[in-house]
C-alpha positions in Angstrom: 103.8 84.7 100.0 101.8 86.7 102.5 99.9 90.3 101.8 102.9 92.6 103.1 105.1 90.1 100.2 103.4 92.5 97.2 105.7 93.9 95.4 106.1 97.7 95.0 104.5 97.8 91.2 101.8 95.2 92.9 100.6 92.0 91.1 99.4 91.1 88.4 95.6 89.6 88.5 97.0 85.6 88.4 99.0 86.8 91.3 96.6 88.5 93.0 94.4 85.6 92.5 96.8 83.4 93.5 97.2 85.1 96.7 93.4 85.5 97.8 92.8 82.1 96.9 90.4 83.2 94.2 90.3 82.1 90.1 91.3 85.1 88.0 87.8 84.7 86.8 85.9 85.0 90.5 88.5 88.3 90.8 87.3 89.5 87.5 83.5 89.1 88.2 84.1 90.5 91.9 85.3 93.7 89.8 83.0 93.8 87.3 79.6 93.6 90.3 82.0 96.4 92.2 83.2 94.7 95.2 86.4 96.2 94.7 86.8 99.2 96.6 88.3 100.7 93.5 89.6 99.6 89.7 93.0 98.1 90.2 95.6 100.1 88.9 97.3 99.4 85.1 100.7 98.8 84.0 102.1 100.4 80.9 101.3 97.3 79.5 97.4 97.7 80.6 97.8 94.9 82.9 95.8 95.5 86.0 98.3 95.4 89.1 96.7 94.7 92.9 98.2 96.9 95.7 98.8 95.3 99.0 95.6 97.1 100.1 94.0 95.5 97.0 95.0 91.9 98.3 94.0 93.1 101.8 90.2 94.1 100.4 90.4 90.8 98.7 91.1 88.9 101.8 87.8 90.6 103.1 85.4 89.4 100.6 86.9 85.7 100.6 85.9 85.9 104.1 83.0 87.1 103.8 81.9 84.6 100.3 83.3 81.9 102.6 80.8 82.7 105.5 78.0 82.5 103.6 77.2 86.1 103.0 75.4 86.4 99.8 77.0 88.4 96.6 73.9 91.6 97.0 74.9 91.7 101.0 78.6 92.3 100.2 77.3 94.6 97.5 75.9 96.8 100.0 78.6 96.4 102.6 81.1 97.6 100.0 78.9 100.3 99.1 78.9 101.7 102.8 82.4 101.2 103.2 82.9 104.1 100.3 80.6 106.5 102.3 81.7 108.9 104.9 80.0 107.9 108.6 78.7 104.4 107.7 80.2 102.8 110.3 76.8 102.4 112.4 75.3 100.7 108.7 78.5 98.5 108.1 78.2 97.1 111.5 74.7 96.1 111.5 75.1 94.3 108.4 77.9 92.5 110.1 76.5 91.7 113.3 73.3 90.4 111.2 75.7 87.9 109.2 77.6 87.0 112.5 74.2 85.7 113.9 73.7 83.4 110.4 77.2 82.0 110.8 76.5 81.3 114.3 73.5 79.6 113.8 74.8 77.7 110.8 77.9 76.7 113.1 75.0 75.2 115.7 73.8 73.2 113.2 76.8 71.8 111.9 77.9 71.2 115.5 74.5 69.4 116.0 75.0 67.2 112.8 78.9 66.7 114.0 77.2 65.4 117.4 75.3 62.9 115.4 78.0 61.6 113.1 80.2 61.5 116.7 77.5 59.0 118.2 77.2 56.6 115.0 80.8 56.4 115.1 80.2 55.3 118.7 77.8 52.9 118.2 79.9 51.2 115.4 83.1 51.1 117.3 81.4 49.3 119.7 80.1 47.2 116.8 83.6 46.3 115.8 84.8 46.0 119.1 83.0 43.1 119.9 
């Protein structure tokens, strides 16, 4: 199931979960510190149902936890994104987090360099 696969009354929160790859309780906390851009809708039922936007927004902040950038850094981003003419703001705090990931991708690439020449070295071992 892809994003543009919600249904028209949306999903429920185990589906929306489901979807962002996120526990229902990660989605419920994400609400509760308000990095959603808004309360999901309710059913009749009072079952919270996630708009294809919702699931969208969600895809954002799985990127964004998955990067590295802390909880209070999203926290602020979100809070940009709901005012008028933040753009300038909302890019600065991205192009800061860029420059963490790419300097956490440098080290991994230097440890991956290392495990690369022990693996080397013991082939050779083996190999002879």
């Amino acid at each position: 199931m892809t994003v543009t696969d919600v249904p028209a009354g949306g999903l429920t929160i185990s589906g929306a979960a489901e979807m962002s790859g996120l526990s229902v309780d990660t989605l419920r906390y994400y609400e509760k510190e308000g990095l959603s851009l808004h309360r999901p809708e309710r059913s009749a039922s009072g079952q919270r149902r996630y708009t294809e936007a919702d699931v969208r927004w969600l895809g954002t902040l799985v990127m964004l936890r998955r990067t590295g950038m802390p909880i209070r850094d999203i926290r602020r981003f979100v809070d940009l994104y709901r005012v008028d003419d933040s753009e300038p703001e909302r890019l600065a705090i991205l192009q800061a987090h860029r420059e963490h990931v790419l300097e956490q991708l440098a080290e991994v690439q230097t440890h991956l360099a290392a495990i690369n020449r022990k693996i080397d070295y013991y082939q050779d071992q083996v190999n002879q």
